[in-house]
C-alpha positions as a printed NumPy array, in Angstrom:
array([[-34.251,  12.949, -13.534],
       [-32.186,  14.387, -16.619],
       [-28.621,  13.472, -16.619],
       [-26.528,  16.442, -16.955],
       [-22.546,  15.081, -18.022],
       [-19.947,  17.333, -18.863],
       [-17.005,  16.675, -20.892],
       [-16.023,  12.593, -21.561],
       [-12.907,  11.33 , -23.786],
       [-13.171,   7.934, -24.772],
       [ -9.776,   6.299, -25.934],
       [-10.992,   2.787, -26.735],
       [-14.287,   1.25 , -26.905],
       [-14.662,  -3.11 , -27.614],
       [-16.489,  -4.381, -29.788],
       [-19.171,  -5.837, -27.311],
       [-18.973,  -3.171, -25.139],
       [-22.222,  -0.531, -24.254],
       [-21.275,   2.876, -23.354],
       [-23.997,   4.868, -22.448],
       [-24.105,   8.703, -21.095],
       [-27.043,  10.059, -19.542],
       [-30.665,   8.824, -18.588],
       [-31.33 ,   4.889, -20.606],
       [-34.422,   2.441, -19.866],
       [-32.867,  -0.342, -20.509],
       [-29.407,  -1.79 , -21.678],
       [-29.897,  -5.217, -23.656],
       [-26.412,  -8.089, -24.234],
       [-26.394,  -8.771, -27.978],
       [-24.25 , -11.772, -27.109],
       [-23.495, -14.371, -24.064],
       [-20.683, -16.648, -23.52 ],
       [-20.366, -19.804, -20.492],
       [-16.949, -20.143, -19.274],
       [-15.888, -23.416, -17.144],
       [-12.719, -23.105, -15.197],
       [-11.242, -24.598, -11.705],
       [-10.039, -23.615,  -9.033],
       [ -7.693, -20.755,  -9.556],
       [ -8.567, -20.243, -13.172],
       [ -8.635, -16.555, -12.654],
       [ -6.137, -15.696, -10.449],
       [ -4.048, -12.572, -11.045],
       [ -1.246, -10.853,  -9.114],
       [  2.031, -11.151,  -8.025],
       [  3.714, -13.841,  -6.498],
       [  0.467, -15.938,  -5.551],
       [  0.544, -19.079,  -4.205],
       [ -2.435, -21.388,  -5.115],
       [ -2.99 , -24.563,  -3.561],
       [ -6.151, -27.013,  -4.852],
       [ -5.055, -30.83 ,  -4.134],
       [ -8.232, -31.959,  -5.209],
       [-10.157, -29.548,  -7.917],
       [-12.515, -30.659, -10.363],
       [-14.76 , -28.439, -12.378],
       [-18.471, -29.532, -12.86 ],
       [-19.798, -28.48 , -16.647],
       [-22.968, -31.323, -16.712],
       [-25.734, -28.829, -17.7  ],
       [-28.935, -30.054, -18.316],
       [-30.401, -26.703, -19.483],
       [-31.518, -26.579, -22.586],
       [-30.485, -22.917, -23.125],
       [-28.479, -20.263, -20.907],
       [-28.856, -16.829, -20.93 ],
       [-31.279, -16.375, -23.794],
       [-31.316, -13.283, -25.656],
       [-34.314, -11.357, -26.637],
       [-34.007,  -8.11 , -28.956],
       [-36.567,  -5.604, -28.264],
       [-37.029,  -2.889, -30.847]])
């Protein structure tokens, strides 16, 4: 079904960022990234109150590749 979009203002785009208006097939990554963090890493707010006595972050990986990337033309 044809997309029909009216007007879009775009302020600020990054640089691996995919912005995309109206009908697509498929949207590919160009680039992956594996982030290890414990417990509470990625906490945001306002006067939070975190509590890990006993936190341990587990990065044995015995992949041989993650998130492979495959560019279709």
């Amino acid at each position: 079904m044809p997309a029909i979009v009216g007007a879009v203002k775009v302020i600020s785009i990054g640089n691996s960022s995919i912005f995309n208006i109206g009908d697509v097939y498929t949207i590919s990554p160009s680039s992956t990234a594996k982030t290890f963090a414990g417990a509470g890493s990625f906490n945001t707010g306002d006067g939070m109150r975190v509590r890990n006595e006993y936190s341990s972050t587990n990065t044995y990986d015995t992949d041989g590749a993650d998130s492979n990337i495959e560019t279709v033309i």
